[in-house]
C-alpha positions as CSV (number, residue, x, y, z in Angstrom):
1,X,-37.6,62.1,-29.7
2,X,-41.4,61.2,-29.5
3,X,-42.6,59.7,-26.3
4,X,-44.3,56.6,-27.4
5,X,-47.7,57.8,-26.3
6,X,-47.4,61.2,-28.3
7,X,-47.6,58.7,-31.0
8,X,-44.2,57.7,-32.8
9,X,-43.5,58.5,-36.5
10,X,-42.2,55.1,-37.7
11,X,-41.0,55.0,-41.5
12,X,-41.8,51.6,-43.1
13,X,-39.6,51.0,-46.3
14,X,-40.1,47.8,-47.8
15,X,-41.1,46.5,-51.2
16,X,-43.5,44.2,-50.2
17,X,-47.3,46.0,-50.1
18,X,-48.7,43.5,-48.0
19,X,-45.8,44.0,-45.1
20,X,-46.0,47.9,-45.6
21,X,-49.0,48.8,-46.1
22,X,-50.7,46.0,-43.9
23,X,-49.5,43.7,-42.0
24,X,-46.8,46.3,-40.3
25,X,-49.0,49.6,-39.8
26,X,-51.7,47.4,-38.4
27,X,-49.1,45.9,-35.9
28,X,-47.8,49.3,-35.1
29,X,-51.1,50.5,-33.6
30,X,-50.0,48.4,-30.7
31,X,-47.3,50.8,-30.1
32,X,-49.7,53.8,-31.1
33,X,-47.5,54.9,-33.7
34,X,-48.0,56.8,-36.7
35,X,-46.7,55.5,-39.9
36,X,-45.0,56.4,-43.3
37,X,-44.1,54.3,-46.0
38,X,-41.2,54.0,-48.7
39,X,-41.1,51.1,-51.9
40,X,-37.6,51.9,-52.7
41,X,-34.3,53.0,-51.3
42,X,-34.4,56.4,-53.0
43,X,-37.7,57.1,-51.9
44,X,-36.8,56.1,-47.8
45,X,-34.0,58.6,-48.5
46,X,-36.5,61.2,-49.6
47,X,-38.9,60.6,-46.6
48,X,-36.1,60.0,-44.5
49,X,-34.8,63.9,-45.3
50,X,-38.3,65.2,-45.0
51,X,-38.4,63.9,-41.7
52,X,-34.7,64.3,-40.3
53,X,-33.6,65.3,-36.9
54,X,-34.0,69.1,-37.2
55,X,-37.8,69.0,-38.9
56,X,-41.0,70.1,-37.1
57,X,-42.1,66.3,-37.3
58,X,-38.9,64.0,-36.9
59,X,-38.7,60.3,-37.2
60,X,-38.6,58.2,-34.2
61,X,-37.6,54.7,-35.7
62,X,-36.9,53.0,-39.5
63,X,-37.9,49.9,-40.3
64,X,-36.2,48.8,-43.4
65,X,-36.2,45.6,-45.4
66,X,-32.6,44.5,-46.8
67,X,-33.6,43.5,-50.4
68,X,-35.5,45.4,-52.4
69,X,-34.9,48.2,-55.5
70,X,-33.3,51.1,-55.0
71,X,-35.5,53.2,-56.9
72,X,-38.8,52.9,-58.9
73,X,-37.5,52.7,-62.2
74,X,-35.6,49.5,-61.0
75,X,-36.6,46.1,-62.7
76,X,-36.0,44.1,-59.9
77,X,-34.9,44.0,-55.9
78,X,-31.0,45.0,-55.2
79,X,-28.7,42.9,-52.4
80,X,-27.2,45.8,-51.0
81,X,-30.5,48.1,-50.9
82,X,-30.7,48.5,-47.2
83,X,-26.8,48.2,-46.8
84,X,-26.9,51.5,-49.1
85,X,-29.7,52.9,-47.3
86,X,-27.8,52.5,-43.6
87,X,-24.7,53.7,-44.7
88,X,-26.2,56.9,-46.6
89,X,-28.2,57.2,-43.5
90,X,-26.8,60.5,-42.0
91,X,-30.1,62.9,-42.1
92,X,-31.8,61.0,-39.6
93,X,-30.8,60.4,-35.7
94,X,-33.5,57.6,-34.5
95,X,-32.7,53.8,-34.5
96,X,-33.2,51.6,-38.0
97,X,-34.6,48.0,-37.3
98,X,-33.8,45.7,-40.8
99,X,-36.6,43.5,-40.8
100,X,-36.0,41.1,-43.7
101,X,-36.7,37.7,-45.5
102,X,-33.7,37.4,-46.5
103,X,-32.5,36.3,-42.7
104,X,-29.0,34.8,-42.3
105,X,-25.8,35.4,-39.9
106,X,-23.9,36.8,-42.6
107,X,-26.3,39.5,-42.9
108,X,-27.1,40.2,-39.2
109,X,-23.3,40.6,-39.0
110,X,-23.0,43.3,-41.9
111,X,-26.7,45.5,-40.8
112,X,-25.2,45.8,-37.5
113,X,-21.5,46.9,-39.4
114,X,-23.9,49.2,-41.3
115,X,-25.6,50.9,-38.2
116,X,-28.7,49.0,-37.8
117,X,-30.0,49.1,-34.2
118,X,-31.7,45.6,-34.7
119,X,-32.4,42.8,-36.7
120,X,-35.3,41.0,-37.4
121,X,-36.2,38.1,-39.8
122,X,-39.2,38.1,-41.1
123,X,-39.4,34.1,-40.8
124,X,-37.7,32.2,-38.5
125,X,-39.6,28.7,-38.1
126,X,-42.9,29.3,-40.0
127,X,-44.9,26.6,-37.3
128,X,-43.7,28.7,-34.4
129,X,-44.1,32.0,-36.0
130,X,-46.9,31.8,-38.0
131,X,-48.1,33.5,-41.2
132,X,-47.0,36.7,-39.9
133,X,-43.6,36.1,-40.7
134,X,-41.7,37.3,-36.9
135,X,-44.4,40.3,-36.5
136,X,-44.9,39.8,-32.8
137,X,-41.1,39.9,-32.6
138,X,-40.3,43.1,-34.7
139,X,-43.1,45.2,-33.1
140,X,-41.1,44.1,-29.4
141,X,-38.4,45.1,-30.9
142,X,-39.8,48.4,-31.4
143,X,-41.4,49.2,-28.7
144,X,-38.1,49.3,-26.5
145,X,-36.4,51.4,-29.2
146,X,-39.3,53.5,-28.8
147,X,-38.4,53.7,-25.0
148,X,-34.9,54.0,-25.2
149,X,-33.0,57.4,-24.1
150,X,-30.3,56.2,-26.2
151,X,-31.9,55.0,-29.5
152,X,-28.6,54.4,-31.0
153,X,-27.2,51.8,-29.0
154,X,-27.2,48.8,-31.0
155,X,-29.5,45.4,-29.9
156,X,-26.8,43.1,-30.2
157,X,-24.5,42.9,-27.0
158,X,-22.1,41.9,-29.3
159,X,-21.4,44.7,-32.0
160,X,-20.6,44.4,-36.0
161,X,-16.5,44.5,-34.8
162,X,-17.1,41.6,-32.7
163,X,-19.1,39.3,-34.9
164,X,-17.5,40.2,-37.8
165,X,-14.0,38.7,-35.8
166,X,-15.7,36.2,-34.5
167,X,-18.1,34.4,-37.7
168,X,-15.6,31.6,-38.2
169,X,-15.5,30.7,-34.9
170,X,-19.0,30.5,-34.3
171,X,-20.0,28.8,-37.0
172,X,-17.0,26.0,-36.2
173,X,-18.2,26.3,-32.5
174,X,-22.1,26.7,-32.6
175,X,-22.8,26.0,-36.1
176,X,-26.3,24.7,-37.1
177,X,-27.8,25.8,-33.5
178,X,-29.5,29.2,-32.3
179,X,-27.2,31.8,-30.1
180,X,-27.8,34.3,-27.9
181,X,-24.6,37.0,-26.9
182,X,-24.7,38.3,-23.4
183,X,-21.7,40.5,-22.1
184,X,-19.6,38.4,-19.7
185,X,-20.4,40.3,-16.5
186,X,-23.9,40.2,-17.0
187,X,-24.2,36.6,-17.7
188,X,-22.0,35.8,-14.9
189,X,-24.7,38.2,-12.2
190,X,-27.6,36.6,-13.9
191,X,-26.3,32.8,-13.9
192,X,-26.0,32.1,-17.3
193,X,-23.7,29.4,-18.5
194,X,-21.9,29.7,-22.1
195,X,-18.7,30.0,-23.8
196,X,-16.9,33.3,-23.0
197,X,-15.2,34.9,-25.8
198,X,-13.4,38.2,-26.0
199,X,-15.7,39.6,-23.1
200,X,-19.4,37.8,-24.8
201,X,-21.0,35.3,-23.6
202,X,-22.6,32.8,-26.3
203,X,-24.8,30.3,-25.0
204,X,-26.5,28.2,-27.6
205,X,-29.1,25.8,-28.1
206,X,-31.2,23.3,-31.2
207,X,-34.1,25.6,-31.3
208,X,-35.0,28.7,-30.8
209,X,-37.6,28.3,-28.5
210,X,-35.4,26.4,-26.1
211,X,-32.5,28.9,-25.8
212,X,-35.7,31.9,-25.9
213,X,-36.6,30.1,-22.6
214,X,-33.4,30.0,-21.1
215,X,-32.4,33.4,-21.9
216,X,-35.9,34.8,-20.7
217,X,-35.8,33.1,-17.3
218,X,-32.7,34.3,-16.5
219,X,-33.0,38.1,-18.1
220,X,-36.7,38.6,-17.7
221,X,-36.5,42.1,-18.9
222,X,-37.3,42.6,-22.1
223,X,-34.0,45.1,-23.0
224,X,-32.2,42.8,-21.0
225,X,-32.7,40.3,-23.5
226,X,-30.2,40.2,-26.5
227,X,-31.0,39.3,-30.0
228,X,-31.4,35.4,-31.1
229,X,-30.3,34.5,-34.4
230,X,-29.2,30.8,-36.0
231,X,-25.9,30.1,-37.2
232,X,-24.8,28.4,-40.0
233,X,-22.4,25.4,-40.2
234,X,-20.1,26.9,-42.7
235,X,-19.2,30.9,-42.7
């Protein structure tokens, strides 16, 4: 893998040509990183392969949106795009962060099932993140998979298994309020109070700022800090 300040090879597959070939790259220079772009599922696949484990120039990280086509000819954006693109995924050994509009619980639950080492919505509350859309957050997210030995290990403490078991009761539980996962043992050292389920801690909050503050001042490390992400009422 790159070190982060031989400058990163980051592949940017989205549909959108104002995130990819803008508003991402530019935020990427933070991080020093070289970029590569892909409008389609077929042609991340193609770069992706060009660019796989064993080449002279490999991929360091994947950002991928969830919805968009799956190949040029394609008359509009599919579902399951970046599902398919995670799950064919097997050229390429760096982590894939799904960075998508399209943000919900449901879909956090099934990127992380798919092999997606984070998750990032591009909006979360427009009046706290602004007309960037959550880049602040994805390029944080980015720089510690960048600086990771083990670029694999997924973001959430709580993996796809876990959440996947677990929807219905967090949405009965801690439905309609922003959670954070912590495993148990680390959230008892640091302090933190929550509900402890199946060896995860889940402490919740109304807004995401207040539980970001809460979580921060108790893991003030930033890959300490698991993923925050609202759920819904109903599953």
């Amino acid at each position: 893998m790159n070190q982060i300040i031989q400058q990163p090879l980051v592949l940017v597959a989205d549909d959108d040509q104002e995130f990819r070939e803008e508003l991402i790259p530019k935020s990427l220079g933070r991080l020093n990183a070289r970029v590569l772009t892909a409008k389609d599922t077929l042609e991340a696949c193609i770069v992706a392969a060009e660019h796989d484990a064993h080449s002279e120039d490999p991929l360091d990280l994947i950002i991928l949106d969830m919805h968009m086509p799956l190949h040029e000819g394609a008359t509009k954006p599919a579902d399951e795009a970046g599902i398919e693109f995670l799950r064919s995924n097997q050229l390429t050994e760096c982590p894939v962060v799904v960075y998508t509009a399209y943000g919900s619980f449901r879909n956090c639950v099934r990127a992380v099932q798919a092999g997606a080492a984070a998750y990032v919505p591009k909006k979360l509350q427009e009046a706290y993140r602004g007309p960037e859309g959550g880049i602040d957050d994805l390029v944080e997210v980015c720089r510690e998979l960048l600086t990771k030995t083990a670029p694999n290990q997924t973001h959430l403490p709580a993996d796809g298994h876990w959440l996947d078991k677990n929807y219905e009761w967090l949405c009965r539980e801690h439905g309609d309020r922003w959670v954070a996962f912590v495993p148990a043992s680390k959230a008892q050292s640091a302090g933190i109070a929550g509900t402890e389920r199946s060896g995860v801690v889940v402490v919740s909050e109304e807004s995401r700022e207040g539980l970001a503050r809460i979580i921060a001042g108790k893991l003030p490390f930033l890959h300490e800090i698991p993923h925050i992400v609202f759920v819904p009422r109903h599953g």
